[in-house]
N, C-alpha and C positions, 0 to 999 in steps of 0.2 A: 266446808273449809278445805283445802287444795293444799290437806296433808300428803298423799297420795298420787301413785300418780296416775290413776283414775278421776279421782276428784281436780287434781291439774287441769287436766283434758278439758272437764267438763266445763272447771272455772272460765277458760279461754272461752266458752261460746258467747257468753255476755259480754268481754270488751271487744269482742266481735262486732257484735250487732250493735252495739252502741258508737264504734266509728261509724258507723252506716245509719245511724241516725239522722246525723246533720245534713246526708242527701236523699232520705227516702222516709217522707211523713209516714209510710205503714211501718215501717221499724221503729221510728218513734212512738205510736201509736203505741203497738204490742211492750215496749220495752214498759212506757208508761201502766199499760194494765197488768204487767207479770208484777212490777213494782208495790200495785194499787191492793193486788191479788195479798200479795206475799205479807204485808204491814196490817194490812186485813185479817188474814188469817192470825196473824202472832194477836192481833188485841182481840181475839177470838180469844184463843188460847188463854190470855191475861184476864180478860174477864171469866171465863172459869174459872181461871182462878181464886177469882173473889169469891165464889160460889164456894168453893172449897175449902176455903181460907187459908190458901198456898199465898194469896197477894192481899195485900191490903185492900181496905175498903175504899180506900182516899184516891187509889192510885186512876187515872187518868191513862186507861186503855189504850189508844191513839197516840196520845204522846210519848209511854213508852214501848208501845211497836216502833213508832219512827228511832226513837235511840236504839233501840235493842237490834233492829235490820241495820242500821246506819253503823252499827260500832260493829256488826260482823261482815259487814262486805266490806269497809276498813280493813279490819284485822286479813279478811280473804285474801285483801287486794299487799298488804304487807306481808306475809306469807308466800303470795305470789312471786313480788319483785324481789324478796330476799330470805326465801327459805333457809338459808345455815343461819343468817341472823335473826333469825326469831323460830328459836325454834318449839317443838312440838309437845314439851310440856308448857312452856309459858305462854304459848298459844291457848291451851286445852285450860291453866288456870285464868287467865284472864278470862275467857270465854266465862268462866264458872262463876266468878267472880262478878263480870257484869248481869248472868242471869238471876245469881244470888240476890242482886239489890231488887228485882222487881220480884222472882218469886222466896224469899225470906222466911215464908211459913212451910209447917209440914202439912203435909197433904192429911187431909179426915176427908168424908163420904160427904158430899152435898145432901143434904134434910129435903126430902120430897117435902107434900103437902099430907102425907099418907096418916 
């Protein structure tokens, strides 16, 4: 999130490379697999959870990675173009807010097979 202005910096690399998409299939390429990487990783995450019983058992790993990256490179990208108007607590609860709805439970210790 491009509270900071560190994290600014960093946000500008991706609307970078993604103007440079529409002329250079390797940037599209790579923007595709960082994308593929990232929503990956979060229903990684989501699915431990279920392990855990942070997330429900019903919940559909995949589909809320795609929400849960999709609603924070939104918010980034809001943030971005209008930092005084949105600012950094209602950033920070919304954030919370949408990870609340997927992870809802309190964390306990996954049950080996032990």
């Amino acid at each position: 999130m491009p509270l900071d202005d560190a994290r600014r910096a960093e946000f500008l690399v991706r609307p970078a490379f993604a103007d440079q998409d529409a002329h250079n299939a390797r940037f599209a390429a790579v923007q595709r697999e960082t994308l593929v990487g990232i929503r990956s990783r979060v229903a990684q995450a989501i699915s431990n959870g279920t392990v855990c019983g942070e997330v429900a058992q019903r919940i559909d790993a995949a589909d809320q990675a795609l929400r849960v990256v999709a609603f924070t490179e939104g918010l980034a990208l809001h943030t971005h173009i209008d930092p005084y108007g949105t600012p950094r607590p209602a950033i920070l609860t919304a954030l919370d807010e949408q990870l609340g709805r997927v992870w809802p439970g309190t964390r306990r210790r996954a049950r080996s097979g032990r």
